[in-house]
DRENMAR-436728 format. One record per residue (C-alpha): residue number from 1; residue in one letter; y, x, z negated. Coordinates in nm, 3 decimals. Each point is the difference from the previous one (the first is absolute). Layout:
REM residues N
NODE|k|r|v|u|w
NODE|NUM|a|Y|X|Z;
...
***
This chain:
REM residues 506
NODE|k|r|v|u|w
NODE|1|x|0.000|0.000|0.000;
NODE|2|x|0.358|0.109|0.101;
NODE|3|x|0.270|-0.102|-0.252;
NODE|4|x|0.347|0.111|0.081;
NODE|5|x|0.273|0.037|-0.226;
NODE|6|x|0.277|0.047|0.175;
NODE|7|x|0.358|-0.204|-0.145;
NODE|8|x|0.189|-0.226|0.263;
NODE|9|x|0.221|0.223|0.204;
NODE|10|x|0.329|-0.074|0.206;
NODE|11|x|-0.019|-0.174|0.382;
NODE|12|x|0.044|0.238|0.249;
NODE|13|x|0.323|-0.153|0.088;
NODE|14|x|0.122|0.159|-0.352;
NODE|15|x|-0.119|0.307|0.017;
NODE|16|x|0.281|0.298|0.121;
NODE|17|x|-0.183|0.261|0.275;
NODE|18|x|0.268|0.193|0.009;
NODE|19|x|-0.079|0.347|0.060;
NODE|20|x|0.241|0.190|-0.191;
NODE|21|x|-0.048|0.349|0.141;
NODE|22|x|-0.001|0.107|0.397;
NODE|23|x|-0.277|0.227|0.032;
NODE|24|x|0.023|0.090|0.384;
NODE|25|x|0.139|0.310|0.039;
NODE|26|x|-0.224|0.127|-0.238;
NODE|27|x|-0.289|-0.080|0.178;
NODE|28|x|0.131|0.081|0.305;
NODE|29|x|0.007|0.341|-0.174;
NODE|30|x|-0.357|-0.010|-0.117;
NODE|31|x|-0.098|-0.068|0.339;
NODE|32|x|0.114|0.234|0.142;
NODE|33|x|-0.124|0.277|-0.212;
NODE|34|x|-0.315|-0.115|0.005;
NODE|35|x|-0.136|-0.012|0.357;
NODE|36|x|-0.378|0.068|-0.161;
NODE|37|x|-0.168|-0.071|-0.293;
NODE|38|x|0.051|0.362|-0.111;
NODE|39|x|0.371|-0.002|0.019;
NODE|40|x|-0.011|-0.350|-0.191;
NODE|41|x|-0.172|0.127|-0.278;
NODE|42|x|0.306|0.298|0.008;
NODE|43|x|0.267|-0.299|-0.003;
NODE|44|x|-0.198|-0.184|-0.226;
NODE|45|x|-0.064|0.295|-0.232;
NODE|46|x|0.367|0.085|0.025;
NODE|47|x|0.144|-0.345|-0.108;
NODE|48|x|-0.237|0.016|-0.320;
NODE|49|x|0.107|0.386|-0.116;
NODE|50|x|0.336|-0.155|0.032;
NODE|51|x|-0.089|-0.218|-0.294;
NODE|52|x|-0.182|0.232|-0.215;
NODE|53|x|-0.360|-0.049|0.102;
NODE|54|x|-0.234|0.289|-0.077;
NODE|55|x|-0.236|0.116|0.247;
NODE|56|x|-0.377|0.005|-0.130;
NODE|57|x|-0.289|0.210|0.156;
NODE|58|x|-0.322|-0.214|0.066;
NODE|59|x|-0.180|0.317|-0.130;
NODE|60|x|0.197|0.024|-0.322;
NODE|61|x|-0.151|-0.258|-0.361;
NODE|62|x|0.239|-0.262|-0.049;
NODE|63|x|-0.085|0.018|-0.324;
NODE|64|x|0.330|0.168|-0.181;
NODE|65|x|0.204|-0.024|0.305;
NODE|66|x|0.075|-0.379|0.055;
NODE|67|x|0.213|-0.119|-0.318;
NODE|68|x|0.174|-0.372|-0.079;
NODE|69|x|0.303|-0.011|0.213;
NODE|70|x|-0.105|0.208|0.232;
NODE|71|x|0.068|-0.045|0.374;
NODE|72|x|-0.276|0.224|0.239;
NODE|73|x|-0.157|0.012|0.298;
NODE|74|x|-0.311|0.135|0.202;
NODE|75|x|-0.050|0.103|0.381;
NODE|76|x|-0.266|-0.010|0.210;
NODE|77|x|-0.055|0.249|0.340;
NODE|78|x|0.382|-0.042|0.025;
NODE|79|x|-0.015|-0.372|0.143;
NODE|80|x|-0.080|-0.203|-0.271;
NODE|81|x|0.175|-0.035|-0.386;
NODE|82|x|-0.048|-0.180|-0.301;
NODE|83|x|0.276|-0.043|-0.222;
NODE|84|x|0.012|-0.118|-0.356;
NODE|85|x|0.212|-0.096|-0.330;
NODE|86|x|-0.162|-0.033|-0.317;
NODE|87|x|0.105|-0.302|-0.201;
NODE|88|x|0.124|0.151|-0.411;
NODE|89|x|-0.210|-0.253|-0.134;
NODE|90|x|-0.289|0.114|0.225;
NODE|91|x|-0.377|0.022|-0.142;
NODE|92|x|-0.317|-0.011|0.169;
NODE|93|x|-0.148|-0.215|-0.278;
NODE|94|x|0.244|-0.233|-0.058;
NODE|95|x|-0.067|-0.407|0.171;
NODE|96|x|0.378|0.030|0.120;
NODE|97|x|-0.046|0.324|0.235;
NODE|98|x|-0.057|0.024|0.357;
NODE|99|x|0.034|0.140|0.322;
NODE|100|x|0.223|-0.202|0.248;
NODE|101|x|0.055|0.139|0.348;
NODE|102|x|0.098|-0.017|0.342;
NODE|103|x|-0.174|0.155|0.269;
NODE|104|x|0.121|0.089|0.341;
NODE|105|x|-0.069|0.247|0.311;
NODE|106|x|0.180|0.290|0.168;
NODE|107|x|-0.157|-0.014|0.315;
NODE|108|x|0.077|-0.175|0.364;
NODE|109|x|-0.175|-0.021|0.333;
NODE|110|x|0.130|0.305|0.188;
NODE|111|x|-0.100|0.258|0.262;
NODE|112|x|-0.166|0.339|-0.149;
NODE|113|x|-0.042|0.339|0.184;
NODE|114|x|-0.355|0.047|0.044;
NODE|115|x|-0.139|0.325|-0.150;
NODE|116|x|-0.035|0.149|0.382;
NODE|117|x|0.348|-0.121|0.131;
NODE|118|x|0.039|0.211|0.299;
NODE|119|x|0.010|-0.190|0.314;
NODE|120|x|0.204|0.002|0.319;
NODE|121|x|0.003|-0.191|0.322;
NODE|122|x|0.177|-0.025|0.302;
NODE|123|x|0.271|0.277|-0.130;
NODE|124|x|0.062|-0.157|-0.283;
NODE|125|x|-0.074|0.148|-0.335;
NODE|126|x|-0.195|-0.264|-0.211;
NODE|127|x|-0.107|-0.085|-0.354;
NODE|128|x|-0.358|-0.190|-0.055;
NODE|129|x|0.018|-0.253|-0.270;
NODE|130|x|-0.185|-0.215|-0.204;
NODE|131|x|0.077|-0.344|-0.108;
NODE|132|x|0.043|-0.062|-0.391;
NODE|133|x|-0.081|-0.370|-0.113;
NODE|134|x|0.082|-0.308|0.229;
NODE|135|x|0.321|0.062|0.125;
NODE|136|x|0.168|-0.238|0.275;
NODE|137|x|-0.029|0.338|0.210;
NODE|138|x|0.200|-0.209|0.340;
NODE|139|x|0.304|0.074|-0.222;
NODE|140|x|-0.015|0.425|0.024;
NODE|141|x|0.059|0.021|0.342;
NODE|142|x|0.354|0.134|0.112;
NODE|143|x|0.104|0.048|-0.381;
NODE|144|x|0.114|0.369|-0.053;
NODE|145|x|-0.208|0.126|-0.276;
NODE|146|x|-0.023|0.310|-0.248;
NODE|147|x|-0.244|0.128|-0.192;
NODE|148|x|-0.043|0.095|-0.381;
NODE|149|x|-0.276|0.044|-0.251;
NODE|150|x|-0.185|0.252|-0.230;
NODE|151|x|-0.005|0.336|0.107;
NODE|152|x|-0.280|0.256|-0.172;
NODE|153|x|0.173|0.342|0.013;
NODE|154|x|-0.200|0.378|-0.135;
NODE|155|x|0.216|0.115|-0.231;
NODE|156|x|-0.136|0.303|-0.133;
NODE|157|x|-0.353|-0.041|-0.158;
NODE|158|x|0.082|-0.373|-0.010;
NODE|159|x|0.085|-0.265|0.265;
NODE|160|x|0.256|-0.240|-0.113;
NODE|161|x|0.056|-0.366|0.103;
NODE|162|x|0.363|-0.050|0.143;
NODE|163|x|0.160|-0.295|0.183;
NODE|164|x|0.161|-0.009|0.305;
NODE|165|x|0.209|-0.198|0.217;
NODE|166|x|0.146|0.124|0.309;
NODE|167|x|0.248|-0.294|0.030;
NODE|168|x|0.035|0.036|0.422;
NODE|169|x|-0.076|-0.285|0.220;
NODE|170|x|-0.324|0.229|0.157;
NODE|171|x|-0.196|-0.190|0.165;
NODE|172|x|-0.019|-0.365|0.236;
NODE|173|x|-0.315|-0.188|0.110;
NODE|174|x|0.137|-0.167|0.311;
NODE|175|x|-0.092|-0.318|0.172;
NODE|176|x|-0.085|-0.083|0.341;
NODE|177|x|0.259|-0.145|0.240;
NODE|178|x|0.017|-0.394|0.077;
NODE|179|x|-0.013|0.132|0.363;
NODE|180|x|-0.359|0.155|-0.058;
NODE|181|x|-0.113|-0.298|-0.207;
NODE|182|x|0.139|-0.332|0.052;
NODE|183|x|-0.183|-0.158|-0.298;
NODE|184|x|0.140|0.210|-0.267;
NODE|185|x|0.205|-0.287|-0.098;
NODE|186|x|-0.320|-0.250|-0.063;
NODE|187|x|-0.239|0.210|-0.156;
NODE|188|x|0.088|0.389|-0.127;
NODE|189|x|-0.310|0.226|0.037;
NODE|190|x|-0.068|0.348|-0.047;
NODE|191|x|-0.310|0.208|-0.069;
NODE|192|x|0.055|0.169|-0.347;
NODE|193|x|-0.184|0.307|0.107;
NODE|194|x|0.198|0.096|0.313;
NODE|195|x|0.290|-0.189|0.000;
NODE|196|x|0.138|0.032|-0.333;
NODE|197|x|0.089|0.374|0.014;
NODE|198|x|0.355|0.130|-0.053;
NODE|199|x|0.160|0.237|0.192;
NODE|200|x|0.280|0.253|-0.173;
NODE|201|x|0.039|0.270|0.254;
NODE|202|x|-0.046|0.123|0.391;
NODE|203|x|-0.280|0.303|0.026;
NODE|204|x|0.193|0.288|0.096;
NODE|205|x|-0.123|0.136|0.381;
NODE|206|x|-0.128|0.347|-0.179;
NODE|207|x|-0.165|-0.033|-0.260;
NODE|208|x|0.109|0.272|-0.242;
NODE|209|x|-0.248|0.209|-0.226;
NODE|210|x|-0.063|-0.080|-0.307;
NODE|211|x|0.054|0.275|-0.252;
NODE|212|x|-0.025|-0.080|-0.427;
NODE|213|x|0.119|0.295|-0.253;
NODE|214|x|-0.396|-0.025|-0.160;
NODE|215|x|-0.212|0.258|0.215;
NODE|216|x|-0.234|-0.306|-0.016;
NODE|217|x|0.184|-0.175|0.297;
NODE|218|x|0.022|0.244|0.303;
NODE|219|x|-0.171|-0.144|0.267;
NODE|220|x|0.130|-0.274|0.298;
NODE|221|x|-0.129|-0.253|-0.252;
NODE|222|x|0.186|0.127|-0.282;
NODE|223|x|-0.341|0.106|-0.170;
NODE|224|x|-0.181|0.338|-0.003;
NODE|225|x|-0.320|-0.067|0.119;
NODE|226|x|-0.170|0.226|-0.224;
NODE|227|x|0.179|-0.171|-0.327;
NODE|228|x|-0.232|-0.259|-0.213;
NODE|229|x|0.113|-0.331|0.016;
NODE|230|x|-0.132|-0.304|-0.174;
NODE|231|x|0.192|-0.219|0.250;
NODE|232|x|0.236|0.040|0.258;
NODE|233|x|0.372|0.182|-0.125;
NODE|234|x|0.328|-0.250|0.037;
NODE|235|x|0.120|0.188|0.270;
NODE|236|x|-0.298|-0.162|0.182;
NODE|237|x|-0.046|-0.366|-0.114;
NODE|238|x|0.395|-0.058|-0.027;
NODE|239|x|0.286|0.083|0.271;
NODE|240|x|0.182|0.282|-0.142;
NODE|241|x|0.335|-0.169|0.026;
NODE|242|x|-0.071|-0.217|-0.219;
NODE|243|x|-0.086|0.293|-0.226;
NODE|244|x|0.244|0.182|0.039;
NODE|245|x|0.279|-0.367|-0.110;
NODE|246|x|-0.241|0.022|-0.321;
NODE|247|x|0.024|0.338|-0.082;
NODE|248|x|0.421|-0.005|0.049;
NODE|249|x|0.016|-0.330|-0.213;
NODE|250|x|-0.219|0.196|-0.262;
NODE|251|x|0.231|0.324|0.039;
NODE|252|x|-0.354|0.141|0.037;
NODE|253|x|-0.030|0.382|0.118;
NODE|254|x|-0.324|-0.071|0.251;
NODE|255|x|-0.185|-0.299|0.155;
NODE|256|x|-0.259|0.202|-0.152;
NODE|257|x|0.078|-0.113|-0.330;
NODE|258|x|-0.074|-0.358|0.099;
NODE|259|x|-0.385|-0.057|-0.132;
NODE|260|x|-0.022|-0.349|0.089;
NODE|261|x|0.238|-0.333|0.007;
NODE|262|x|-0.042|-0.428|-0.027;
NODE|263|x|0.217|-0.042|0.253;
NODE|264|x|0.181|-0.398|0.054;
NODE|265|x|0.214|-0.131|0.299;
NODE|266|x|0.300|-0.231|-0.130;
NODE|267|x|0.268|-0.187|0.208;
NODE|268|x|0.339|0.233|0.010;
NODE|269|x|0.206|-0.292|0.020;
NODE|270|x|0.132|-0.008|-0.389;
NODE|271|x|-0.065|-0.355|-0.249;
NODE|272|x|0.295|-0.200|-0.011;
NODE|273|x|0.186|-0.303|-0.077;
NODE|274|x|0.058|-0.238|0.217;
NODE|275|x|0.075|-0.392|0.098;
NODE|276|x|0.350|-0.151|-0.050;
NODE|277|x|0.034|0.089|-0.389;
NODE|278|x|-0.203|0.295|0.003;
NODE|279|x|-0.253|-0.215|-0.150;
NODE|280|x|-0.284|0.134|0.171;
NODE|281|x|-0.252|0.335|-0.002;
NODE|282|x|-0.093|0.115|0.332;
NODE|283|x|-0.245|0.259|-0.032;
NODE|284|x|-0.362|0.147|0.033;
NODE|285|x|-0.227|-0.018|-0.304;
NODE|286|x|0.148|-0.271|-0.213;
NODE|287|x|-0.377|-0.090|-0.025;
NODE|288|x|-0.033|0.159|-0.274;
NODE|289|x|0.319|0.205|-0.134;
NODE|290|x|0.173|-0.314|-0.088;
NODE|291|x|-0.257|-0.035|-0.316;
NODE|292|x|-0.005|0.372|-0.029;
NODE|293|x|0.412|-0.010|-0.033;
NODE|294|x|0.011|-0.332|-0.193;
NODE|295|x|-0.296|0.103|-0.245;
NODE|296|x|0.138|0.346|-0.072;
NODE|297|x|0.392|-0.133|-0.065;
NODE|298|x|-0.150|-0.271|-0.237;
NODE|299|x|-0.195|0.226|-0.211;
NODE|300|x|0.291|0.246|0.022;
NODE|301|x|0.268|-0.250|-0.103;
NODE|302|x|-0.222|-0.117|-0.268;
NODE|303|x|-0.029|0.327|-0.124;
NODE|304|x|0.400|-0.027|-0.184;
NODE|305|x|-0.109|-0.332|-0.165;
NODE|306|x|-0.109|0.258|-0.294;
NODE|307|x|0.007|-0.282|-0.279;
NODE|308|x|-0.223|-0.213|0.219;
NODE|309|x|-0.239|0.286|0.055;
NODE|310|x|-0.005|0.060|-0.373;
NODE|311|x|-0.132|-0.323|-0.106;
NODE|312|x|-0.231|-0.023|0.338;
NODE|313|x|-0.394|-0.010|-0.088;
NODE|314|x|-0.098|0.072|0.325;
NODE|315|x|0.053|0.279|0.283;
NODE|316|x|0.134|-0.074|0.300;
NODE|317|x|-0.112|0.116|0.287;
NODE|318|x|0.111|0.098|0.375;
NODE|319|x|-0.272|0.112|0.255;
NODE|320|x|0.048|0.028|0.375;
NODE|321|x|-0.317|0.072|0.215;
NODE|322|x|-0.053|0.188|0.313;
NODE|323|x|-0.303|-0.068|0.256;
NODE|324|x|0.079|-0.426|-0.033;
NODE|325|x|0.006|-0.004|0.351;
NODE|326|x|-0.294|0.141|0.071;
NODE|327|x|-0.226|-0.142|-0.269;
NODE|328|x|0.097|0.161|-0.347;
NODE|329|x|-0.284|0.235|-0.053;
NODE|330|x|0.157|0.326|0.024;
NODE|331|x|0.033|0.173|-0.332;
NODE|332|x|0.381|-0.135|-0.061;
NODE|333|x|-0.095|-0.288|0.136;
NODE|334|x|0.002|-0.321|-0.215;
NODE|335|x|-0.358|-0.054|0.069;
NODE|336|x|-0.038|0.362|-0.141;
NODE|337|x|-0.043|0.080|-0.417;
NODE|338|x|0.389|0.098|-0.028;
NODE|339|x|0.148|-0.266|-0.166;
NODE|340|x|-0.323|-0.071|-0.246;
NODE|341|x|-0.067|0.357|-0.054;
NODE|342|x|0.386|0.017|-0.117;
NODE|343|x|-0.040|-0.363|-0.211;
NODE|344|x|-0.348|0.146|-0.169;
NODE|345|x|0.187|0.302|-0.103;
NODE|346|x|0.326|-0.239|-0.151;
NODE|347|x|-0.269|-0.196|-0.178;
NODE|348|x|-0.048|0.304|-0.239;
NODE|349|x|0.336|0.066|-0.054;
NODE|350|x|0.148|-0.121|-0.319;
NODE|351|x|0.351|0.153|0.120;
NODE|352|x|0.003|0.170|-0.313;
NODE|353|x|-0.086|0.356|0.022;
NODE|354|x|-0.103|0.083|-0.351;
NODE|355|x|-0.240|-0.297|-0.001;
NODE|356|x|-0.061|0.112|0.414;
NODE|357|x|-0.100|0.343|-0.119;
NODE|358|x|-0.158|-0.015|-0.240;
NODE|359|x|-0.328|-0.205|0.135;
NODE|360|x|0.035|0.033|0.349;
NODE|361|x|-0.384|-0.159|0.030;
NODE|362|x|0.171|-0.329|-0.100;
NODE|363|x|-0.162|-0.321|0.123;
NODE|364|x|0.125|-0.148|0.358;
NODE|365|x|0.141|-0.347|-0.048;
NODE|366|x|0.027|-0.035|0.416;
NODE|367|x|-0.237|-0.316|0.037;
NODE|368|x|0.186|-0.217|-0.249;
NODE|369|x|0.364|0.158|0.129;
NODE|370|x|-0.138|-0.093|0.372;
NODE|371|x|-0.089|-0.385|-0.131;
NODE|372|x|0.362|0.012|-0.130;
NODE|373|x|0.193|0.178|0.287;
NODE|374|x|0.113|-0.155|0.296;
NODE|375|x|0.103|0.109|0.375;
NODE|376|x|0.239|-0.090|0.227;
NODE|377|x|-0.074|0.128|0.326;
NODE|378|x|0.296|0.033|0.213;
NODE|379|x|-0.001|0.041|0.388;
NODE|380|x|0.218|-0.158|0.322;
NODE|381|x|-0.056|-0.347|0.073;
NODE|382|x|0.026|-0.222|0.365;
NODE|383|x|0.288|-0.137|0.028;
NODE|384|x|0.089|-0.245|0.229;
NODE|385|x|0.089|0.070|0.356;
NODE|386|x|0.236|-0.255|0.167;
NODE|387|x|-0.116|0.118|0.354;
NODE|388|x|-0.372|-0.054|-0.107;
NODE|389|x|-0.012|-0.264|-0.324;
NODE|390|x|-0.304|-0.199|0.168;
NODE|391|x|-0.218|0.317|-0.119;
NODE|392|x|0.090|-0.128|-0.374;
NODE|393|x|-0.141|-0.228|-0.250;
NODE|394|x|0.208|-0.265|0.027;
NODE|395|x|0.096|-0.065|-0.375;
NODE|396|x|0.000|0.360|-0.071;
NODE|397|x|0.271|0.195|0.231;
NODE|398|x|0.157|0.287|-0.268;
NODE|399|x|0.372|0.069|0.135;
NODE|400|x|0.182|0.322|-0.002;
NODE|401|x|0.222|0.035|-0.306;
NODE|402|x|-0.111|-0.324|-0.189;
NODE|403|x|-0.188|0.151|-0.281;
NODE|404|x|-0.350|0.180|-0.102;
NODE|405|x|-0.292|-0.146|0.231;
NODE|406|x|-0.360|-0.046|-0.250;
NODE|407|x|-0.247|0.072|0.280;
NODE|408|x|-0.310|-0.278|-0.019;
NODE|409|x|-0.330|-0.017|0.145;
NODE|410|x|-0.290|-0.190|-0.098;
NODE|411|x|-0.236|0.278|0.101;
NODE|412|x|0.109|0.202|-0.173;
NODE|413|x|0.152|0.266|0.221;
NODE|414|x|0.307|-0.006|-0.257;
NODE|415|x|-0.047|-0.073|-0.341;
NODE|416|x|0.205|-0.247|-0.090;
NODE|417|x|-0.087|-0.258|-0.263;
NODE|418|x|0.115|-0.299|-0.226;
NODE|419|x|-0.012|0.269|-0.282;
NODE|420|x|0.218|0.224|0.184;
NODE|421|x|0.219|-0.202|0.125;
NODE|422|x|0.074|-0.175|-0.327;
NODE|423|x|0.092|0.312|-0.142;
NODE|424|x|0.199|0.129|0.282;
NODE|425|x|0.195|-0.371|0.027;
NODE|426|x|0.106|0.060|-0.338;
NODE|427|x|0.083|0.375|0.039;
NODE|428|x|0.233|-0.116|0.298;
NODE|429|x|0.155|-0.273|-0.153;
NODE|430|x|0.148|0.180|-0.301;
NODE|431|x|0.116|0.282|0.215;
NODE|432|x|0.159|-0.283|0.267;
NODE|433|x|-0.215|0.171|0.294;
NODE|434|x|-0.095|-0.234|0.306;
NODE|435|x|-0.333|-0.048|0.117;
NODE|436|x|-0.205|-0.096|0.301;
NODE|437|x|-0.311|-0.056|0.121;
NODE|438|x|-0.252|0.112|0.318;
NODE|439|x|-0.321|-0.090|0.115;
NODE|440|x|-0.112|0.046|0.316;
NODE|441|x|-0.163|-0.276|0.242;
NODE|442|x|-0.329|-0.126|-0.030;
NODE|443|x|-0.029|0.146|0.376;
NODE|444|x|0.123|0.334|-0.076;
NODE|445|x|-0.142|0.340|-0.137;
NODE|446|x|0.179|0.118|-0.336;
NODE|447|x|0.040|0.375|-0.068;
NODE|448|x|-0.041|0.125|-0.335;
NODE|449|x|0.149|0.222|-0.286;
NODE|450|x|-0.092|0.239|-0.277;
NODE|451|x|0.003|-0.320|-0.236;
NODE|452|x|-0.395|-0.087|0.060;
NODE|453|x|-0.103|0.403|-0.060;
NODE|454|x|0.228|0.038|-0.326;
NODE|455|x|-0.138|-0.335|-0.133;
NODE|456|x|-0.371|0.116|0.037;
NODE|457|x|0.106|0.318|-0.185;
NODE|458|x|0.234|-0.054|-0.278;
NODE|459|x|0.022|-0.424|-0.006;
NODE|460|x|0.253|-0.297|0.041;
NODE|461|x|0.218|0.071|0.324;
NODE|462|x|0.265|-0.223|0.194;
NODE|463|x|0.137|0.114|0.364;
NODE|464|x|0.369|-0.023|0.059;
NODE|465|x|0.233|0.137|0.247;
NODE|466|x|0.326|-0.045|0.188;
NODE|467|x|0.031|-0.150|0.343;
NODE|468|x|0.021|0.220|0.293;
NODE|469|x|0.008|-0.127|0.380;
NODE|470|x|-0.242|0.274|0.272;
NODE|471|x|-0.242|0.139|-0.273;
NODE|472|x|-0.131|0.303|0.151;
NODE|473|x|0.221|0.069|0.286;
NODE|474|x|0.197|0.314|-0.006;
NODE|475|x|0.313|-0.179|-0.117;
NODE|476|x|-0.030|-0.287|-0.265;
NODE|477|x|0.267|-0.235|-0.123;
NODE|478|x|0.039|-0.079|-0.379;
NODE|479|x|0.283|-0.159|-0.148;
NODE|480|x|0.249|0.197|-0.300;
NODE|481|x|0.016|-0.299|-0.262;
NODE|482|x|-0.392|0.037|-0.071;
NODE|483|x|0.017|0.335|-0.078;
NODE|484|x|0.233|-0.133|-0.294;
NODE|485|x|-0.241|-0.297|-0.031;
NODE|486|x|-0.326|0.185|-0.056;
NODE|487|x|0.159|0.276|-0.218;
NODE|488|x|0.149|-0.284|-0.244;
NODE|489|x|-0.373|-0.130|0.029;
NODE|490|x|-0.192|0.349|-0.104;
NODE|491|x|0.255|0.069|-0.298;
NODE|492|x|-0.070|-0.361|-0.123;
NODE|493|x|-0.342|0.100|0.040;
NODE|494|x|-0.001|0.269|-0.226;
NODE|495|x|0.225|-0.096|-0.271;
NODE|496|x|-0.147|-0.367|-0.038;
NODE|497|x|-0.368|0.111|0.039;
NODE|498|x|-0.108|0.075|-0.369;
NODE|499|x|0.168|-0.341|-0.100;
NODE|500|x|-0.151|-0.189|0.297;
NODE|501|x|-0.358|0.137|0.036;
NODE|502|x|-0.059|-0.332|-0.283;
NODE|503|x|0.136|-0.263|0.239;
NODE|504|x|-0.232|-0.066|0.151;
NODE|505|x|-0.349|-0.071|-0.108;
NODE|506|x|-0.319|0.003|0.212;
***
């Protein structure tokens, strides 16, 4: 039986949305320092330091280093962070403590260098690539694009991870002509193999040779022949151009120095605002930076409220994913042990390090702190298109800049419940935040979140996100007043939760 006991609230009508603070040019910002999930985890990293969280080492007890009060956080292959305040009032054994968190990912559907790169075709100087997740790949052709990512460099006895972003508009994948292919405008098809391949330079008539400062690269090939090799050198698998951009934006010495790289294209055309009052995003990967910006300035902001921290039971937590797109199982992925390993390890900690230190072998409270605890999962949502509302549930068409859309689907490919949403309904209603709701048409397929894995694994779940119109295509449109909307909605989140995880009674 389901009892809720929740008191009468206003009518809608009575309830000021308001958003009090304009958030755009901020994430504008964000955006554009964060063209992969590497560099997002930098911004993101950044914006906490800023507020006095201390970085923790996954490899490094807990136990004596996480205190009351304290504000931390823990990274993951440099694409993936968990951030955390503990409550004052915080204590694994206690009925009133908890974990409460919202989840998000870094990643988007882009185009990747391949690890053998090198191609070139009728004099032009090409780049293979592979395709990332399910992008709406139609929209990369004739955009100017750059590159950036994580560059391995030997430093020494050591090689050391460093990113890079070169910041150029490189490269162009360029369509046919109308005149070659009169039914471009019905039906736009391309083979992904052959036809997807940017272009950034003309092969020069003579080819000059290749010469590195190692005594390992002295042939045509760049490569003695007489040198070991456990697989082919860079000079090989990747034009040296492109090498040579990488090694100038690193202020490198050699391409030799270059062990290795994760390499990402990215549309050169900046984020912006846009529309009549600037009211508008226009950019690539708003699926899903916008809960990556709006989770990390909640917890941030949150982190002055020190007298509601104090008397907090609970910790709140921030955690954005890599690998959604492709499934979630990758090791920072929210399919992967990152977030539980790093709740099993808070469910020993007392926060107080006399008591911490001296019996570190203390028992685990995690399965009872898991039946207490509660997730809000947080990615984009489908909003609705004016060019194309037919494709939309009828009673169920979330609009740009009207408020928080709870994402619903009866199997189960978000988690949304009556549970959750009572609790959310309240959360939103004392902190005047709009809401909406999707679900998509009996007729249509449904695409998922990290809700459903991070339910299986830690327990009670809900799937929110903002409205966005062209999910997946290289530039998205998301609207500036739900930034405000869905930050108002995590800090209510985390300052109500100890008080509210009673309301409602299953």
């Amino acid at each position: 039986m389901v009892t809720f006991r929740l008191k009468k609230m206003p009518s809608e009508q009575n309830i000021n949305t308001s958003v009090t603070k304009n958030y755009g040019s901020e994430f504008v910002e964000f955006l554009n320092n964060s063209p992969t999930p590497f560099h997002a985890i930098e911004s993101m990293s950044k914006i906490l330091e800023a507020k006095g969280f201390k970085k923790l080492d996954e490899t490094v007890p807990f136990q004596g280093n996480v205190e009351h009060n304290g504000k931390y956080y823990v990274t993951r292959n440099g694409s993936s962070i968990v951030s955390f305040i503990v409550g004052g009032k915080w204590d694994p054994t206690a009925r009133e403590s908890s974990f409460s968190i919202v989840g998000s990912h870094t990643d988007s559907p882009v185009l990747k260098l391949k690890p053998v790169s090198k191609v070139s075709k009728e004099g032009f100087k090409q780049i293979a690539i592979e395709l990332y997740g399910g992008g709406i790949w139609h929209s990369w052709f004739d955009q100017p694009l750059s590159v950036a990512g994580r560059v391995f460099v030997q430093n020494e006895d050591k090689i050391e991870a460093k990113l890079v972003n070169l910041h150029i508009p490189l490269f162009k994948i360029p369509t046919l002509a109308i005149h070659f292919d009169g039914k471009q405008n019905q039906a736009f098809t391309f083979d992904k193999q052959s036809q997807l391949v940017p272009f950034f330079t003309k092969e020069e008539k003579s080819k000059p040779k290749v010469k590195s400062t190692k005594s390992c690269c002295e042939d045509d090939e760049g490569m003695d022949a007489d040198a070991f090799q456990s697989i082919k050198s860079m000079v090989e698998r990747h034009h040296i151009e492109i090498l040579e951009l990488i090694k100038d934006d690193l202020k490198l010495d050699s391409i030799d120095e270059i062990d290795d790289f994760e390499l990402t294209l990215y549309p050169h055309q900046p984020s912006t605002l846009g529309g009549l009052k600037q009211e508008f995003v226009f950019s690539a990967r708003l699926d899903n930076l916008t809960s990556c910006f709006t989770s990390i300035s909640a917890i941030a902001e949150i982190a002055d409220n020190t007298e509601s921290i104090a008397n907090d039971t609970t910790i709140r937590v921030s955690a954005s994913f890599d690998y959604e797109e492709v499934g979630s199982a990758q090791s920072g992925g929210a399919d992967s042990n990152f977030l539980p390993n790093i709740l099993e390890r808070l469910a020993f900690v007392y926060g107080d390090k006399t008591k911490d230190l001296e019996n570190p072998l203390l028992k685990s409270f995690e399965k009872e702190l898991f039946a207490k605890s509660f997730i809000v999962s947080s990615d984009v949502a489908h909003g609705v298109n004016p060019n194309f509302a037919e494709w939309y549930e009828s009673n169920h068409k979330p609009n740009l800049g009207e408020g928080v859309v709870l994402k619903i689907n009866a199997n189960q490919r978000y988690t949304t419940n009556g549970y959750g949403m009572a609790l959310i309904k309240r959360v939103a209603k004392q902190n005047e935040v709009p809401l909406q709701l999707f679900v998509v048409k009996n007729a249509a397929p449904c695409g998922s979140t990290i809700g459903p894995m991070m339910a299986q694994r830690i327990g009670k779940t809900l799937d929110l996100g903002n409205a966005i119109l062209s999910m997946h295509s290289i530039n998205e449109t998301g609207h500036v007043d739900d930034l405000g909307h869905q930050i108002k909605l995590f800090k209510g989140f985390w300052e109500s939760y100890s008080k509210l995880q009673d309301l409602v009674q299953l």
